[in-house]
C-alpha atoms as one frame of an Amber mdcrd trajectory, in Angstrom:
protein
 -11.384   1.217 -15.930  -8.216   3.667 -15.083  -8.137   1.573 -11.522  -7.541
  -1.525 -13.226  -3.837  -1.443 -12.714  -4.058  -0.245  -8.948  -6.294  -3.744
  -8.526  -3.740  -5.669 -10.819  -0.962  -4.105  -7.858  -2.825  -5.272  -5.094
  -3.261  -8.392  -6.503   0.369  -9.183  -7.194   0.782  -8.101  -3.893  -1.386
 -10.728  -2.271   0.050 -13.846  -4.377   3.433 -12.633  -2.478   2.330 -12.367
   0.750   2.897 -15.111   3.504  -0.388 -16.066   4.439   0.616 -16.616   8.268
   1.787 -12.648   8.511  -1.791 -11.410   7.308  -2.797  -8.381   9.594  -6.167
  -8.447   7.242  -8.241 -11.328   7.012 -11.161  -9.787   5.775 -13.760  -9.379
   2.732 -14.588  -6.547   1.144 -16.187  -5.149  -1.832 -15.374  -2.177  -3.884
 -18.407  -1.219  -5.816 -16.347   1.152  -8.376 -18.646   4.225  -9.990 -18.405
   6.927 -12.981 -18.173  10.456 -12.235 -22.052  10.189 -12.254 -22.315   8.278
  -9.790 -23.355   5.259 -11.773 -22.032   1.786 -11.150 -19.351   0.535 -13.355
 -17.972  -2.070 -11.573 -18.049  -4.256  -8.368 -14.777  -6.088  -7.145 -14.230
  -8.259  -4.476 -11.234  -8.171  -2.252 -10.939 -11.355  -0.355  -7.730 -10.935
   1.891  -8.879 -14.342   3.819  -8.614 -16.615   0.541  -5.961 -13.974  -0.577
  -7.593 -13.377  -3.741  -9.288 -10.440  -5.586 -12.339 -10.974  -8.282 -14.834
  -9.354 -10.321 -18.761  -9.724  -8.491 -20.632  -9.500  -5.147 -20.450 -11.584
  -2.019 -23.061 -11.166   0.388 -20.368 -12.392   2.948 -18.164  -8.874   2.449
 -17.362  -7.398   6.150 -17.270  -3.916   4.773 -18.349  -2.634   1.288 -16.525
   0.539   0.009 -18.633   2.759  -2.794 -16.077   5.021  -4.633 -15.136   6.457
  -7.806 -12.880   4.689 -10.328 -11.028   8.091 -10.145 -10.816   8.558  -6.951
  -9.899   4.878  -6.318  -7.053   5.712  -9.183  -6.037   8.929  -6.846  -5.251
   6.588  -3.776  -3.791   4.020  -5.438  -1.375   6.355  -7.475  -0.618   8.300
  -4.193  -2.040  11.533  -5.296  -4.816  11.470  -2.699  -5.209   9.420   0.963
  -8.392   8.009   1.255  -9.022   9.743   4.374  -8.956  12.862   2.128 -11.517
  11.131  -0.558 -13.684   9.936   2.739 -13.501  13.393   4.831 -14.914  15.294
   1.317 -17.812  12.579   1.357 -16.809  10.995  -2.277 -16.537   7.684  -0.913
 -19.435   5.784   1.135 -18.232   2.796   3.739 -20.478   0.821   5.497 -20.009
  -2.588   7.443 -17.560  -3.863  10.363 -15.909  -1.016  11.441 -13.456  -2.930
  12.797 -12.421  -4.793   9.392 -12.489  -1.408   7.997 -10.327   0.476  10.354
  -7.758  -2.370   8.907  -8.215  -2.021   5.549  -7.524   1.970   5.996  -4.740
   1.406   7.869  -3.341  -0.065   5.285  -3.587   2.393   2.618  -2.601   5.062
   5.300   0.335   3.140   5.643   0.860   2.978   1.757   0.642   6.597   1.087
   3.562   7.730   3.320   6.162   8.469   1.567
């Protein structure tokens, strides 16, 4: 999956954070598709345990459905997400709250 690095990033990220200057302490899972629309793979992102793994939780406080390319597009900078959500390729459901966070955060990692 091309957004296998971009999750690999985020990851390394997380092991260096300091736990007590979280701003997200959230669960969420990224339910990663083809460019048909089918399901390749799901991934969780646990920013409360700090840790990111393949699966489902039923305990995720937003779920995110997007393309591996797409995903690939944010992470490399090429695209905001707001730009993937506004043209309807990604779907995002849950605590709207928890997800205003999350976005905020890859709003703030796209400025250059």
């Amino acid at each position: 999956m091309k957004s296998d690095e971009i999750i690999e990033k985020i990851r390394n990220k997380l092991k260096e954070s300091d736990p007590a200057r979280r701003t997200v302490v959230n669960t969420f899972q990224f339910n990663f598709t083809d460019v048909d629309g089918q399901l390749i793979k799901s991934v969780v992102f646990d920013f409360k345990a700090l840790d990111i793994y393949e699966g489902n939780t039923a305990s995720a406080d937003g779920r995110v459905t997007i393309s591996d390319e797409d995903f690939y597009l944010v992470g490399t900078k090429q695209k905001t997400f707001d730009e993937i959500i506004k043209s309807e390729r990604a779907q995002i459901d849950g605590d709207t709250e928890a997800i205003s966070k999350i976005m905020e955060k890859f709003r703030i990692n796209t400025q250059n």
